[in-house]
C-alpha positions in Angstrom: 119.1 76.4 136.5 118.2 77.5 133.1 120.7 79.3 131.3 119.6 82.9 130.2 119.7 85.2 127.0 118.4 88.6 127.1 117.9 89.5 124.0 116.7 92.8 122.1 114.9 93.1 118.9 114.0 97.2 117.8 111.9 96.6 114.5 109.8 93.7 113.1 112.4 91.8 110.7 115.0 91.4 113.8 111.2 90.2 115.7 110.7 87.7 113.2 114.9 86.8 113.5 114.9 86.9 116.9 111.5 84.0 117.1 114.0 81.7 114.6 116.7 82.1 117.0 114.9 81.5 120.2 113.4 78.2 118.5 116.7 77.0 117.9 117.8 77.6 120.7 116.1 74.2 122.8 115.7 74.5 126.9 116.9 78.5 127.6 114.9 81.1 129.3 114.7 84.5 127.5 113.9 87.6 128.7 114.0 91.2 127.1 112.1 93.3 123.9 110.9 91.9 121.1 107.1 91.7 119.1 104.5 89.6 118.3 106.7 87.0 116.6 109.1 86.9 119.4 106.2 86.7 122.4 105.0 83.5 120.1 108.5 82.1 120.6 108.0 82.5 124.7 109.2 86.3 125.2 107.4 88.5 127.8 108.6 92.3 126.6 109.1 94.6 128.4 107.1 97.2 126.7 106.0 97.4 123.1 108.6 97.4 119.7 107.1 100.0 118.5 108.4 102.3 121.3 111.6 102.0 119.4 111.1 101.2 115.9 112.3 104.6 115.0 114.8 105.2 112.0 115.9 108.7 110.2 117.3 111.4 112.2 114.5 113.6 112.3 112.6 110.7 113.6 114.8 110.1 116.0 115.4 113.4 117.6 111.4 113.6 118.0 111.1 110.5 120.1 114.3 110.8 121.6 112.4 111.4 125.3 110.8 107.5 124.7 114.0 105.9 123.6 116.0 107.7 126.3 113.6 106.1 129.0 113.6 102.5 127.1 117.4 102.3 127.1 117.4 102.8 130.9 114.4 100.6 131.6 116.0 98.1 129.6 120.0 98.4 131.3 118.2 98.3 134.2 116.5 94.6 133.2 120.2 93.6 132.1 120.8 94.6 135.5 118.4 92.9 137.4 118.4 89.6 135.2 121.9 89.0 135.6 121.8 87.2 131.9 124.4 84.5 130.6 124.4 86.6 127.4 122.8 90.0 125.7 121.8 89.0 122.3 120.8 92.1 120.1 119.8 92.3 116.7 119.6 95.2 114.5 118.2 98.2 115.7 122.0 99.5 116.6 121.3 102.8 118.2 119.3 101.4 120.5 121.5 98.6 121.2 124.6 100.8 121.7 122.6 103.0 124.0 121.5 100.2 126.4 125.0 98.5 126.3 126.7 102.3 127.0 124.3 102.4 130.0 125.1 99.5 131.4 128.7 100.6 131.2 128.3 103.7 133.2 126.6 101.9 136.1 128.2 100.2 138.9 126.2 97.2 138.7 126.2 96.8 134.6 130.0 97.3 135.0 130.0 94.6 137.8 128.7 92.1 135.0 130.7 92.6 132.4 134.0 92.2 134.5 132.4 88.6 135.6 132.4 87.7 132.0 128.8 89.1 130.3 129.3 89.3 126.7 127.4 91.3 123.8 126.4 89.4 120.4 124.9 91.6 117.6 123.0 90.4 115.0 123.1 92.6 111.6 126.1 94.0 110.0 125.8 97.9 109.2 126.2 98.4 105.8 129.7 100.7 106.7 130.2 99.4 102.9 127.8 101.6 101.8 127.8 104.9 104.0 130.0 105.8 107.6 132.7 102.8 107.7 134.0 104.2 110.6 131.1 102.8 112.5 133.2 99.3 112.2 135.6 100.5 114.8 132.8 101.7 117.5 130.9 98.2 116.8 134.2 97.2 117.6 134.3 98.4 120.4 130.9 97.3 121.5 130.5 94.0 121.0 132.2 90.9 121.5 130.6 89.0 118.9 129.2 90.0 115.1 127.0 87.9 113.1 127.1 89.7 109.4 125.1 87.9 106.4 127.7 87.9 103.6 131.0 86.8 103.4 132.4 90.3 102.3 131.3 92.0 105.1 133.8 90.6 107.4 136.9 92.2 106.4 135.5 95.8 107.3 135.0 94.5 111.1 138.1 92.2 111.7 140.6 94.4 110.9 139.3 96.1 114.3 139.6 93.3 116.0 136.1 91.8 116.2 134.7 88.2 115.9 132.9 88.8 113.3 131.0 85.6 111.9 129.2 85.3 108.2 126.2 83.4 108.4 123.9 84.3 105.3 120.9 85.7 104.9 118.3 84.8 107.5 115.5 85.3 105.3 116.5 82.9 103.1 115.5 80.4 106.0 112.8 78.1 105.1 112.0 79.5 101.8 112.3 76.9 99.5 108.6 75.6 100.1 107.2 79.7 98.7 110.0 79.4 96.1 108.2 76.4 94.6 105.1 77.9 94.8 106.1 81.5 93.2 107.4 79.5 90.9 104.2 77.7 89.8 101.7 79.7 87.4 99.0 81.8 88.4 96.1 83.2 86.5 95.3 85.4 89.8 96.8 88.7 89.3 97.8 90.7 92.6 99.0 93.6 93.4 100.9 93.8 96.9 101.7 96.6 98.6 104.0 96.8 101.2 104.0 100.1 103.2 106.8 99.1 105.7 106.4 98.5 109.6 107.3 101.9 111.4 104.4 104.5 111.8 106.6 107.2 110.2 107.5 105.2 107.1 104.1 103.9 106.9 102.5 107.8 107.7 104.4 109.0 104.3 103.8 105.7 102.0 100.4 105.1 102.4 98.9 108.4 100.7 101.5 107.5 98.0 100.0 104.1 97.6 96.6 105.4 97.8 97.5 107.7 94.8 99.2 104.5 92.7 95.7 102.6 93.2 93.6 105.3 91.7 95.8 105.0 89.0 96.1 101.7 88.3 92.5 101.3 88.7 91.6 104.0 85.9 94.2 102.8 83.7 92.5 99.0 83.1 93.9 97.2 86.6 90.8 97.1 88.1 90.3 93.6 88.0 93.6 92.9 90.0 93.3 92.0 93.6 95.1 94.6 95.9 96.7 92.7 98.8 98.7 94.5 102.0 100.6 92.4 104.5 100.5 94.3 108.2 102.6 94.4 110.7 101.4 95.1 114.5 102.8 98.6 115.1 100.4 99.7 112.1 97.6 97.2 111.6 95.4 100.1 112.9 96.8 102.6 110.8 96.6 100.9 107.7 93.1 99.6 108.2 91.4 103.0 108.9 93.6 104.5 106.0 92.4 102.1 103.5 88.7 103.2 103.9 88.8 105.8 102.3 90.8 104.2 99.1 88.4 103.5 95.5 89.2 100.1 96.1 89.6 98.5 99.6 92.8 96.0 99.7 92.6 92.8 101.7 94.7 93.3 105.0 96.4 89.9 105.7 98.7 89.2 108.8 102.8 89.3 108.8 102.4 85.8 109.4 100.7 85.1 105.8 102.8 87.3 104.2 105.0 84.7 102.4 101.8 82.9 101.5 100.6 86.5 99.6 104.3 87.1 98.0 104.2 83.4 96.7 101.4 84.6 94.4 101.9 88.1 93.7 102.4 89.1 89.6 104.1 93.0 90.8 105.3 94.2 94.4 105.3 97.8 95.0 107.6 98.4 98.6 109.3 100.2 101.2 113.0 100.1 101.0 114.0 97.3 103.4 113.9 93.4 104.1 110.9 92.9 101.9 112.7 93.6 98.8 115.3 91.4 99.7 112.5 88.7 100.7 111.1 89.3 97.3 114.0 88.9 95.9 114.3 85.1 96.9 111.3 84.4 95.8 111.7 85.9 92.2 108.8 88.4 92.3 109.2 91.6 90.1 109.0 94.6 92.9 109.1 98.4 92.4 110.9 99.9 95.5 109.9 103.5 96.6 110.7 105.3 100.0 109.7 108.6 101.5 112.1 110.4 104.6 111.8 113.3 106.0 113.4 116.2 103.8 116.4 116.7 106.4 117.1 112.8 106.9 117.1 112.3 103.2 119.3 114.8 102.5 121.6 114.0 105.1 121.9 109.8 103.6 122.2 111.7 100.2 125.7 113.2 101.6 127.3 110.2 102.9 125.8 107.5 100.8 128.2 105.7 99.0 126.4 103.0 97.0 123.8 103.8 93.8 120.8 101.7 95.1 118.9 101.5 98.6 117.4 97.9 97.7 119.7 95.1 98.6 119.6 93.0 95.1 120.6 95.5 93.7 123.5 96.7 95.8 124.4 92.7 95.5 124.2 92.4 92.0 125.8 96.3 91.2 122.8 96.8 88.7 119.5 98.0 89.0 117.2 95.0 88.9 114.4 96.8 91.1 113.0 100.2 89.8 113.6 102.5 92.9 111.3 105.5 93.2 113.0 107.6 95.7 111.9 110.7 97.7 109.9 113.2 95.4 110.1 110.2 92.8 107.5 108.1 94.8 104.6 109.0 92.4 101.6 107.6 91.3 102.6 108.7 88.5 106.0 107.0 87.9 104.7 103.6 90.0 102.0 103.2 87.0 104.6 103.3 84.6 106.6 100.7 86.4 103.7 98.7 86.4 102.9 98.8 82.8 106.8 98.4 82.2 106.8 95.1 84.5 103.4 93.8 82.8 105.4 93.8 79.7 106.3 89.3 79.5 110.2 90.4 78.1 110.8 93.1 80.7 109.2 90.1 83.4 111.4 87.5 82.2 114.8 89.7 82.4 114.2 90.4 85.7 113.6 87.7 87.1 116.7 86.0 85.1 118.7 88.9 87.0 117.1 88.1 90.6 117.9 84.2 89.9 121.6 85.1 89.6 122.0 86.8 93.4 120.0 83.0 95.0 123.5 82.0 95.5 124.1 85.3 97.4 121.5 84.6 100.4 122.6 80.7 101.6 124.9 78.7 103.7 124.9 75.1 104.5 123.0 75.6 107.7 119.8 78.1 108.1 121.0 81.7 109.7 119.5 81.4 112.2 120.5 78.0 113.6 124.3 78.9 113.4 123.5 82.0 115.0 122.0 79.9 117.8 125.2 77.1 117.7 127.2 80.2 118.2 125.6 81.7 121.2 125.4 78.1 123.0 128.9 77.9 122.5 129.7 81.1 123.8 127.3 80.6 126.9 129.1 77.3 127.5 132.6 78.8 127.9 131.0 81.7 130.2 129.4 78.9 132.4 
């Protein structure tokens, strides 16, 4: 019989993990929620991501009737799959709230006492806001699979395996690498608007307004490019109509491809800077919450930046344009400051310095995978 992960995936960057995993992982049956990249990799979800690709707490509390049903209907496929192992990544909220269920019931507890253990994939960043959330993923999971090497000590001194593994993005990049680092005379502009509805819902009037811009103020002849995801393809597409200039839609799956070649990258706070990063492309960062959850973050933030170079690197490398300062306004003037050749150059002299921040010897996502087998293995 074929061994058996059931593993959970809430947004598209733990999707696209969660496919590199499941590749790696040879002759195992998986069953549980994922996306589109994850259903390529042989998943059958059990209901769309986007029914939980929620974050901010505003967000939250107005979808909480959806999550509160897909955390049961999910403990409830624990249940009835009897896996070897529940693999989760990201998405933390959700993932406590399925493995909580499955506490209170008879049946979830039945499982656990015969040995089922809970892996997470993604560190919290405790470093940065709520450390005390160490001790509850303590007491959660069995297993933690954190991307840099300083992120351990806030988890083991609670008592949890806690293993670093690098980045997972970095994973296969070298080929885009080569090719960002070739010269273009093709000149685009990408925009990257996130992948939940809400983030997208407050970004893409923003970008709308940076286009109108840039296209009065001598861009015009740059090519606007905007990498979608599947919870917003629609979204984005009937959204754009109405821009002066329509951007080419390309797929997630080409998004590398598009990032390769792009001469500035204006993006959500998230993976995509981080992606953007590796490959050396000068990015402006901007994000949008709503007015309650930003100025909740604002009170227990404890880093300067949102964008994850610059956390790394303790200097702002990436201009961030943060609630009310996601203009069009102040993006055009980011532009025109990273159009400058000397202002290029010193940026991307400062993202070359963190490539030694995203690697191990092995990809991510294979030592991951090596770690679950093992774990499996010994529950066997």
């Amino acid at each position: 019989m074929k061994q058996k992960i059931f593993i959970i995936a809430g947004e598209v960057s733990g999707d696209v993990l969660g496919a590199k995993i499941m590749r790696e992982m040879g002759d195992v049956e998986f069953v549980g929620v994922g996306g589109e990249n994850m259903a390529a990799a042989g998943l059958r979800p059990l209901f769309p991501i986007s029914d939980i690709a929620v974050m901010g707490v505003a967000e939250v509390v107005a979808q909480a009737k959806t999550l509160t049903a897909r955390i049961r209907q999910t403990a409830d496929a624990v249940i009835a799959q009897r896996p070897d192992i529940v693999l989760t990544i990201d998405a933390p909220g959700f993932a406590r709230g399925v493995i909580k269920a499955l506490r209170k019931s008879p049946a979830g507890r039945e499982l656990i006492a015969n040995g089922l253990k809970f892996h997470h994939v993604v560190a919290p960043q405790v470093w940065a806001w709520r450390p005390r959330r160490a001790k509850k993923y303590a007491a959660t999971f069995d297993k933690l699979y954190a991307f840099f090497d300083f992120e351990r000590p806030f988890f083991t001194k609670y008592g949890l395996d806690t293993v670093a593994v690098g980045h997972p993005i970095a994973d296969g990049m070298e080929k885009y690498q080569r090719a960002a680092a070739r010269k273009t005379d093709e000149k685009i502009i990408t925009l990257v608007p996130g992948s939940r509805m809400s983030e997208v819902k407050k970004l893409m009037p923003v970008f709308r307004d940076a286009v109108d811009m840039l296209v009065s103020c001598g861009y015009r002849d740059y090519k606007f490019v905007i990498p979608t995801v599947e919870t917003t393809v629609d979204y984005v597409r009937d959204a754009v109509k109405k821009w002066p200039i329509t951007p080419e839609l390309v797929p997630s799956d080409r998004r590398y491809d598009i990032y390769a070649k792009t001469y500035i990258a204006i993006v959500a706070s998230g993976t995509v800077s981080a992606e953007l990063a590796i490959l050396h492309i000068p990015t402006i960062v901007i994000y949008k919450m709503n007015p309650i959850t930003m100025w909740l973050v604002r009170q227990v933030i404890r880093v300067k930046w949102v964008s994850l170079v610059n956390i790394l690197l303790n200097k702002c490398v990436y201009p961030e344009l943060l609630g009310p300062a996601a203009t069009g306004e102040n993006i055009l003037e980011c532009v025109r400051q990273l159009s400058l050749p000397a202002r290029r150059r010193d940026m991307i002299a400062d993202l070359a310095t963190a490539d030694k921040l995203w690697r191990r010897d092995a990809n991510a996502s294979a030592l991951i995978a090596d770690h679950v087998r093992r774990a499996m293995a010994s529950h066997a």
